[in-house]
C-alpha positions as MATLAB code, in Angstrom:
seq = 'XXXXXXXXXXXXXXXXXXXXXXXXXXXXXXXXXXXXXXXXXXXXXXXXXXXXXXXXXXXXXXXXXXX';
ca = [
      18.642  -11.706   30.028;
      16.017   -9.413   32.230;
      13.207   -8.766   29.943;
      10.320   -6.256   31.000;
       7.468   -6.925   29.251;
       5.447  -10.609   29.391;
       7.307  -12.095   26.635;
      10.082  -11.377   23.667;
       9.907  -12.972   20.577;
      12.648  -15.680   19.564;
      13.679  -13.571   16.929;
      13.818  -10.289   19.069;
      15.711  -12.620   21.622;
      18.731  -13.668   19.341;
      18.911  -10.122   18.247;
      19.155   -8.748   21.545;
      21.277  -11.164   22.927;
      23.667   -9.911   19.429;
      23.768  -13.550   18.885;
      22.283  -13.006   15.392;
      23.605   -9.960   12.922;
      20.169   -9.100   11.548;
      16.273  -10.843   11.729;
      16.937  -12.031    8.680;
      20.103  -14.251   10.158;
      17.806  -14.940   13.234;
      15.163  -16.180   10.826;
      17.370  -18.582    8.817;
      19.024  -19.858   12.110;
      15.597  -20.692   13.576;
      14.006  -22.549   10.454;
      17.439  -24.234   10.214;
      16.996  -25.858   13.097;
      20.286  -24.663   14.928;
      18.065  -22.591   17.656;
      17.082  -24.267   20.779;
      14.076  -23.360   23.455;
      13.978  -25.412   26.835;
      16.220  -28.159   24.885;
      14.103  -28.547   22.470;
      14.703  -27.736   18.578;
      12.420  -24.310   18.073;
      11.774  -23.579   14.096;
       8.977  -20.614   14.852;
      10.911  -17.426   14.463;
       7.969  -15.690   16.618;
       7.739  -18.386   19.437;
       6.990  -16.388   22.784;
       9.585  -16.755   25.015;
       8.623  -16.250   28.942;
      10.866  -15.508   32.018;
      12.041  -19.040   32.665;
      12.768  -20.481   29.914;
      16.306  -21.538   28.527;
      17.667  -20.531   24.826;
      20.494  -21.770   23.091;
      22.452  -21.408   19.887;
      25.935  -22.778   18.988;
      27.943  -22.448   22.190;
      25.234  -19.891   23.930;
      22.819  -20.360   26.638;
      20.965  -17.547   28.411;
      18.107  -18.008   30.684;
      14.790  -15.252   29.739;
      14.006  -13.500   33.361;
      11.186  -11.200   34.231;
      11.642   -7.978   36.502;
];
């Protein structure tokens, strides 16, 4: 996922990525613990993600990179 601006929020991410329904899905999957940032469990909903790093949920794994 090409992103062209610094950073996306987690939540902004999993909605984009139309891995989540709605924010309020993408919240509840994050403070679940079910959403993973550089394979590590992430539970902040508004963690900045950066071109390089890795996020997964379930089955899905995209890599954030810049322009």
């Amino acid at each position: 996922m090409r992103i062209d601006t610094e950073f996306i929020k987690l939540d902004s991410f999993l909605k984009l990525m139309a891995w989540v329904e709605s924010g309020g899905q993408a919240k509840q999957f994050v403070l679940d613990g079910m959403v993973f940032v550089n394979g590590e469990v992430e539970t902040r909903r508004g963690r900045k993600l950066y071109p390089g790093d890795v996020v997964e949920l379930f089955d899905e794994r995209e890599t954030v990179e810049g322009n």
